[in-house]
C-alpha positions in Angstrom: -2.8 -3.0 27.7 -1.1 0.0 29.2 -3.1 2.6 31.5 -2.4 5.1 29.0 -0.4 5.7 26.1 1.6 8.3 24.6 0.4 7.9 21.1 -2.7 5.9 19.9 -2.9 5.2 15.8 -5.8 4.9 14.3 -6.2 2.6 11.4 -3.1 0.0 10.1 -2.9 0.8 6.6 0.6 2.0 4.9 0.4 5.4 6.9 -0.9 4.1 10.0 2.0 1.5 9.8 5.0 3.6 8.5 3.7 6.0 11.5 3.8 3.3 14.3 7.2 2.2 12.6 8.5 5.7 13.1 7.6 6.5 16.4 8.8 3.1 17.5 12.3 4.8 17.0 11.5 6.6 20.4 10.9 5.9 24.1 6.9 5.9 23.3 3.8 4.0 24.2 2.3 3.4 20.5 -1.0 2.0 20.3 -2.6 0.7 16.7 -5.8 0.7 16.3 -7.6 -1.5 13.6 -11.0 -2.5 13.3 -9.8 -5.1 10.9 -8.7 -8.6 11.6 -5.2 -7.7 9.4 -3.3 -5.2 9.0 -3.4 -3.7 5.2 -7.2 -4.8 4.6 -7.6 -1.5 2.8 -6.9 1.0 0.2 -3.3 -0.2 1.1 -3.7 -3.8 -0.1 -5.5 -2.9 -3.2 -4.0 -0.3 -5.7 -1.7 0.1 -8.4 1.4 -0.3 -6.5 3.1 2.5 -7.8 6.2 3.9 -6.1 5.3 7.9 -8.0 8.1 10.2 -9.2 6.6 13.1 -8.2 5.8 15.2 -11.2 1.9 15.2 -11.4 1.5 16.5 -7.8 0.9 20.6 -8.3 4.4 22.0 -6.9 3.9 23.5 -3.3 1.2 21.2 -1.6 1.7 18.4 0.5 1.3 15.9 -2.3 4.2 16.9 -3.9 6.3 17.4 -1.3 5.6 14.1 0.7 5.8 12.4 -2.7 9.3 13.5 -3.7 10.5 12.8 -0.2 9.0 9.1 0.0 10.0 8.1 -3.0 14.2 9.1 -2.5 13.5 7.1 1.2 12.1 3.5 -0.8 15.7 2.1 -1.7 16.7 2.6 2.0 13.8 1.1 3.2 13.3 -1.8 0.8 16.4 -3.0 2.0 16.4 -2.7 5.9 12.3 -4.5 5.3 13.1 -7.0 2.8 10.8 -5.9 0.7 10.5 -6.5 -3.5 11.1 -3.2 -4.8 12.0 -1.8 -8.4 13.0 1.4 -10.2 11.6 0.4 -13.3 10.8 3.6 -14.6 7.4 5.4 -16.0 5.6 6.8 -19.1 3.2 9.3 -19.5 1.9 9.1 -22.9 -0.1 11.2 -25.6 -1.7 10.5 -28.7 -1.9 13.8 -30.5 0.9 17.0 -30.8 -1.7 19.1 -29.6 -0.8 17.0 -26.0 2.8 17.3 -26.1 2.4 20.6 -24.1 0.7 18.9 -21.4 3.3 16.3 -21.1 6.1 19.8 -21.0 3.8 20.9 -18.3 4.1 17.6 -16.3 8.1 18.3 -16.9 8.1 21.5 -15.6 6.3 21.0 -12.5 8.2 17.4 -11.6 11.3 19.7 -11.9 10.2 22.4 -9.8 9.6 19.6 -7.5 12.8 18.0 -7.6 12.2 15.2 -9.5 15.5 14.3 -11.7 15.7 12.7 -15.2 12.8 13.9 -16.8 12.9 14.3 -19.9 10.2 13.7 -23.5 10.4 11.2 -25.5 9.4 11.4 -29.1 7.2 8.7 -30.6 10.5 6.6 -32.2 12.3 6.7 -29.2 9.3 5.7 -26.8 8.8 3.1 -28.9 12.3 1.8 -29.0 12.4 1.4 -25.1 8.5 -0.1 -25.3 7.7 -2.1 -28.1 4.6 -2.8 -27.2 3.5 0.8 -27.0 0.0 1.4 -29.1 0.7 3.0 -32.9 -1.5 6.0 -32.3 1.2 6.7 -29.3 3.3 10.5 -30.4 5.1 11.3 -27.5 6.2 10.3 -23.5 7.2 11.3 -20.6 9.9 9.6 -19.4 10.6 9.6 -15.6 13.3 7.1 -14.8 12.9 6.9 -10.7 9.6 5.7 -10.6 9.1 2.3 -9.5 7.0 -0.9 -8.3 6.8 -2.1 -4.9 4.1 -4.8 -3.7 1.8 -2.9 -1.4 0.8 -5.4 1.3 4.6 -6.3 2.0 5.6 -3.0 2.3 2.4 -2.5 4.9 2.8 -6.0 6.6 6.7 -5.5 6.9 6.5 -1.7 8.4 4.1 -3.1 11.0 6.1 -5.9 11.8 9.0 -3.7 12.4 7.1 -1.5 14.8 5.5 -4.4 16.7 9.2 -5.8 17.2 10.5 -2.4 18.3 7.7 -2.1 20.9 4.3 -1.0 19.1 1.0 -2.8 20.0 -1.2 -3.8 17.2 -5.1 -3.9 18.6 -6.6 -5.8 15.5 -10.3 -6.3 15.0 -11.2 -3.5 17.5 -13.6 -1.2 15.8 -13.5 2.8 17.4 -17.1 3.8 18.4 -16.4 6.8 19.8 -13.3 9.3 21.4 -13.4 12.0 23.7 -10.9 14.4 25.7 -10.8 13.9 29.5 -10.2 16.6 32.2 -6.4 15.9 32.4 -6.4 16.3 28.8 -5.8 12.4 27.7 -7.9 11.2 25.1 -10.3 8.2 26.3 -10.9 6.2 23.3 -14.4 3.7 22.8 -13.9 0.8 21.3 -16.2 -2.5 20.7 -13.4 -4.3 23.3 -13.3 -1.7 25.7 -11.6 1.5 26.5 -8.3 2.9 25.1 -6.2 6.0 26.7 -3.7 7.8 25.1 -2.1 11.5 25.5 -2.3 12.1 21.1 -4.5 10.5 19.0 -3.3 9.7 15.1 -6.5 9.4 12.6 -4.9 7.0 10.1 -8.3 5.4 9.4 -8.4 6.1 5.0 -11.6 6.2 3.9 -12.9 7.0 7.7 -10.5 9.3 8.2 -13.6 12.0 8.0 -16.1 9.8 10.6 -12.8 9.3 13.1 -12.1 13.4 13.0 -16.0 14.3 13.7 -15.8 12.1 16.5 -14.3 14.9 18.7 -13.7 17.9 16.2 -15.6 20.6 14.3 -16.0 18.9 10.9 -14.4 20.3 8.4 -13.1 17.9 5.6 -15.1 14.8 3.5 -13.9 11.8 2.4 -14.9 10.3 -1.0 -14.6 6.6 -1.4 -12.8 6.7 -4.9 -13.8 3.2 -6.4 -11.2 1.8 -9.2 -11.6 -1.6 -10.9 -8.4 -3.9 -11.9 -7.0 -6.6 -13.7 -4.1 -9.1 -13.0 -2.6 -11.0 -15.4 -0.9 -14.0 -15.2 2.8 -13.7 -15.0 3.4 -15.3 -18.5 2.1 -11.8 -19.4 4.8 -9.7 -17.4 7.2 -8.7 -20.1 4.3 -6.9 -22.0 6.0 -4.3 -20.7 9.0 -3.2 -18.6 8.1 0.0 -17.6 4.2 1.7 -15.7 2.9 3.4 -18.6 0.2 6.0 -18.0 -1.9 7.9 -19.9 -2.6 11.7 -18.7 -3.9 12.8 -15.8 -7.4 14.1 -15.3 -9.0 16.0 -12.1 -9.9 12.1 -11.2 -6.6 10.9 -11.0 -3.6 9.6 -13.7 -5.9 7.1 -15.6 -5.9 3.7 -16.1 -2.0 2.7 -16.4 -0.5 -0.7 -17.5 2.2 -1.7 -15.6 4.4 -4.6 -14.8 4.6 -6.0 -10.8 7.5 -7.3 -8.4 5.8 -10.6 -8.5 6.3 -11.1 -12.4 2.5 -10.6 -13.4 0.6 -7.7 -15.6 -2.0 -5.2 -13.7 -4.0 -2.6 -15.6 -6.3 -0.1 -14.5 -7.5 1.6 -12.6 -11.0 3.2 -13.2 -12.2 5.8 -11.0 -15.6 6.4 -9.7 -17.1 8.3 -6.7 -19.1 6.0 -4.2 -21.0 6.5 -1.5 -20.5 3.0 0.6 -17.6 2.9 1.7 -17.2 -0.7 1.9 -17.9 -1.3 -1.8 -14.5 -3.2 -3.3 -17.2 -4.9 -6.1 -15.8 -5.1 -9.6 -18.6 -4.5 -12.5 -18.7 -5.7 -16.0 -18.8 -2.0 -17.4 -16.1 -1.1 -15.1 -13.7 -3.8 -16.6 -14.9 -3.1 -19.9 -13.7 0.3 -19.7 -10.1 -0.8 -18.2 -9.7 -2.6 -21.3 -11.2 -0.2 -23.5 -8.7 2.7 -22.3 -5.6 0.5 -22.0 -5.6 0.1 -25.4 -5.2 3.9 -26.0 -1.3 3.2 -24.6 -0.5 -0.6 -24.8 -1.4 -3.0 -27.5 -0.8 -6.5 -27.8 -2.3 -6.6 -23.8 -3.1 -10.5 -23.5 -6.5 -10.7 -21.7 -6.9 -14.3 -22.2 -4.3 -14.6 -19.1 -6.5 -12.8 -17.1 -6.5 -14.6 -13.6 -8.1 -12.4 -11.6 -10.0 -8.8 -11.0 -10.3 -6.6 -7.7 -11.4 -3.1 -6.8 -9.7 -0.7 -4.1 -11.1 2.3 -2.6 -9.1 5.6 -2.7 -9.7 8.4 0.2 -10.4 11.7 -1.8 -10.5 14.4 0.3 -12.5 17.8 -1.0 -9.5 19.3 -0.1 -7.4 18.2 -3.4 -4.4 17.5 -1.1 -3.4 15.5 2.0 -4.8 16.8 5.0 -1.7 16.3 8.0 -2.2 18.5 11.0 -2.8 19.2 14.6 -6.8 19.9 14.9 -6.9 23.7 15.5 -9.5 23.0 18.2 -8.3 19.9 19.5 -5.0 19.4 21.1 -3.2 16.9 20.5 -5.5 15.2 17.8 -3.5 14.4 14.6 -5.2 14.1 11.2 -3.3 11.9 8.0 -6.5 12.2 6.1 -6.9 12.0 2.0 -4.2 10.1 1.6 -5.0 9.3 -1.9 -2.4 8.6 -4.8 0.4 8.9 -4.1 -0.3 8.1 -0.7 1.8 4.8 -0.7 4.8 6.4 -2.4 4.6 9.2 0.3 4.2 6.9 3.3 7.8 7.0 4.4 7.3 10.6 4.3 4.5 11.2 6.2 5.5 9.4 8.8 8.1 11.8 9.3 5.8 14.7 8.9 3.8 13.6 11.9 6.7 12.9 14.1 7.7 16.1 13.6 4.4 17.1 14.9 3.8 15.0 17.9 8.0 16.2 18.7 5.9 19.5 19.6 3.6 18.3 21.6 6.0 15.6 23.8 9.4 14.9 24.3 11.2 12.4 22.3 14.4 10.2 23.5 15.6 7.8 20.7 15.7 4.7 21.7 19.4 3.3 21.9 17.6 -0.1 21.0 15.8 0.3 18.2 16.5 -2.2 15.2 15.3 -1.2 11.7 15.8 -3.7 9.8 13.2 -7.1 9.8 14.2 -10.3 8.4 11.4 -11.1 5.2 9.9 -14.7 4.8 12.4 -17.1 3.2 11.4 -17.5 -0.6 12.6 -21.1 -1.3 12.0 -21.1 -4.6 14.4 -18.4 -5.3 17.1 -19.9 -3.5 20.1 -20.6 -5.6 20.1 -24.3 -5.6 22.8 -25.0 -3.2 21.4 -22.7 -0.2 17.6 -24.4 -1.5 19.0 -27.7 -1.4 20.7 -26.8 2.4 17.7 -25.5 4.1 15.4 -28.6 2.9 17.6 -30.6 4.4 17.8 -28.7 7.9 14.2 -28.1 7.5 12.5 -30.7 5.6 8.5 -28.5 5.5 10.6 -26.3 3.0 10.7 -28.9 0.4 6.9 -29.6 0.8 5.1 -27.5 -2.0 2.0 -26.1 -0.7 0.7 -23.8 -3.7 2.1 -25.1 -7.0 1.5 -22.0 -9.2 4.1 -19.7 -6.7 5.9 -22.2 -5.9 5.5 -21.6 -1.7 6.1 -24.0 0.6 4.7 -25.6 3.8 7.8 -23.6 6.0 6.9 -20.5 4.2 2.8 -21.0 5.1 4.4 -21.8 8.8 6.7 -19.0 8.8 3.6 -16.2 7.6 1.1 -17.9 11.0 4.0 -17.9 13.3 5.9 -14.5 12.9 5.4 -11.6 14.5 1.4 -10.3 13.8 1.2 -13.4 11.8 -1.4 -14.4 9.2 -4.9 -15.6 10.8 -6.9 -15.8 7.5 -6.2 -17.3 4.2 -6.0 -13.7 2.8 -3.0 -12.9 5.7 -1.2 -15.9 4.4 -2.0 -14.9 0.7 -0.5 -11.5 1.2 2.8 -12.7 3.1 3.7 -15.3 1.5 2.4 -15.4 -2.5 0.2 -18.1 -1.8 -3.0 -18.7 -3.9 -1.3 -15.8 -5.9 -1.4 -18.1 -8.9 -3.1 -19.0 -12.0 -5.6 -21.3 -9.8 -6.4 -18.7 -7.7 -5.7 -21.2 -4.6 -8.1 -23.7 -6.1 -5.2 -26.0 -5.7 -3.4 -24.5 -2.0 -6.5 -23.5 0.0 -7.4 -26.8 2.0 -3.8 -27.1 3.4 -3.9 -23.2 4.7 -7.1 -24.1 6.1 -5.6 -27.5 7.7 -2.6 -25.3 9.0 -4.6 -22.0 10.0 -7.0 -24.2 12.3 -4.3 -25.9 13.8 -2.4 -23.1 15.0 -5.6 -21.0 15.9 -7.3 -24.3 17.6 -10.1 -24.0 16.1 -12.3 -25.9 13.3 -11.9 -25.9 9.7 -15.7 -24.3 9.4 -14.4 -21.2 11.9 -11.2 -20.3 9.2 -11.6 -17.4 7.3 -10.8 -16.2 4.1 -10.7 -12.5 5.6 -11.9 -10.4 8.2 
């Protein structure tokens, strides 16, 4: 641990990652700080995995913007992360004419905000690119560069990239407390120790509001925005190609059906206000309503393949759009607050937005060093044969099938614990590698993890855990 750094990050989530990522690019101190035991144990891990095209955001805020921005950066990034991610394309639909100018309005403010290929789609033609589509469908709103990404890669990659270009992750250190010392350094409490840096990043989601009262005048509140899912086993994928959503209302763009990277079916979200911030529980009456209100937009939905349900928590702020700033009281303490939908598409984007703002208050030297692109877990099962048939027999562990139902082997499990901020839970391995992913929910997988998780860690089987 450094004396003191030039930037300290609060909270590893998408924008707390993409931020470390970014300043990595300079000759920086970065600090991340996580009270979790993983990175992307948040809102980040558990959404709808939308990359947004931009046109629900009202045109001039920060939303919009930041959206528009992220979303032209994925295709770079995808590549230089190795990280699953598709332009699939997106609906907005409506079931009556009396809607259709709501779905012109969506037009009109996508284009103001630079959003290209919009166009509407009468009920024949919606129905010709989605089959599947419900009858009582009469019109869409097509927007072509909208896509799917999966959520914890992108978060798990970003930090990886920063850690390797110099960042420090500080996982399962919780801040208790942060105040400004005479030379005008922040000294940071923590429940293992103290923590020094010049500027102070609040990344920390749904706490972004208890972080920022720590040492400024409030003046913003963070909602934990509850919303219920369901995954579907990848025999359901092809229901349909592209996210269809229904429209938007003041508590967000409704629950949407839409395929993943990873070949499977996810519907929902619902959306309901909270006030514990640390309830992910799913609820029979929230289900019910997923698949009540899907069926407005998508028939045919097979619920029979449902293999398992989740809850995230979204960070609404009462100020209807991100909050990214300098504290007007506090130099040198950085909000990235509400960073609701479409937070993840806008990641990218914000983490150029608060470089930009810690470039005023410090000088930054690009570092002639600085590598951008990470090398992803081998998939082995995706291997054309010949290069699958060639790695087994350099490295025998990746012809050992650990979890049957995603086909990941015992070199991939070895290759998520040993990396770079590798996996120290069954959950960290689940999100790097697919494992437990499955059908069986890791029913069949789990015990080998545990076997391999204890061995690395040197500890007992009884002290692995399935999270934080």
């Amino acid at each position: 641990m450094k004396e003191i750094y030039d930037v300290a990050v609060i909270g590893a989530g998408v924008t707390g990652c993409a931020a470390a990522r970014e300043l990595s690019r300079y000759d920086l101190s970065v600090a991340v700080i996580e009270k979790e035991s993983d990175v992307c144990e948040g809102t980040s891990k558990a959404n709808s995995a939308i990359i947004h095209a931009g046109f629900d955001a009202k045109p001039g805020t920060l939303k919009a913007r930041l959206n528009v921005r992220g979303n032209a950066l994925m295709d770079k990034l995808a590549e230089q992360l190795r990280i699953p991610f598709r332009r699939n394309g997106a609906f907005v639909v409506c079931r009556e004419g009396s809607e259709v100018p709501k779905l012109e309005e969506l037009l009109r403010r996508g284009e103001e905000n630079g959003v290209t290929g919009l166009r509407i789609l009468s009920r024949e033609e919606a129905r010709e690119m989605e089959p599947n589509l419900d009858d009582g469908v009469f019109a869409a709103l097509y927007a072509p560069t909208s896509g799917i990404v999966c959520p914890f890669e992108m978060t798990i990659a970003l930090a990886e990239n920063a850690c390797a270009n110099g960042a420090e992750f500080m996982l399962s250190t919780e801040v208790t407390g942060i105040s400004k010392a005479g030379d005008g350094a922040f000294d940071i409490s923590t429940d293992k120790g103290a923590v020094r840096a010049k500027c102070v990043i609040n990344c920390a989601g749904v706490y972004a509001d208890r972080i920022h009262d720590m040492i400024c005048e409030p003046d913003f509140r963070i909602t934990a925005r509850r919303g219920e899912y369901m995954l579907l086993d990848t025999w359901a994928g092809n229901t349909v190609d592209r996210t269809i959503f229904q429209l938007p209302t003041k508590m967000g763009k409704g629950v949407l059906v839409t395929p993943t990277v990873h070949g499977n079916l996810l519907v929902g979200p619902t959306a309901d206000d909270i006030e514990d911030k640390e309830d992910t529980a799913t609820t029979r009456d929230g289900l019910a309503n997923v698949r009540r209100q899907s069926a407005l937009s998508v028939k045919n939905i097979p619920y029979g393949m449902v293999i398992t349900s989740f809850s995230g928590l979204r960070a609404a702020a009462d100020t209807g759009d991100f909050i990214i700033r300098e504290d007007s009281g506090v130099k040198g303490f950085i909000d990235a607050a509400g960073i609701e939908s479409p937070g993840l598409t806008s990641a990218p984007a914000i983490a150029e937005y608060l470089r930009d703002i810690v470039a005023g208050l410090m000088p930054l030297n690009e570092k002639k060093d600085f590598v951008p692109a990470r090398e992803g877990i081998v998939r082995a099962a995706y291997l054309p044969a010949e290069e699958r048939a060639a790695l087994i027999a350099e490295h025998p562990e990746y012809g050992q099938i650990v979890c049957r139902c995603s086909q990941v082997s015992e070199g991939e499990i070895a290759d998520a614990i040993n990396r770079p901020l590798g996996a120290t839970t069954i959950d960290g391995v689940k999100r790097r590698t697919g494992a437990c992913m499955g059908r069986c929910q890791g029913g069949f997988c789990s015990p080998k993890i545990m076997t391999m998780l204890a061995e690395k860690q040197g500890i007992s089987l009884s002290e692995v855990k399935k999270n934080g």
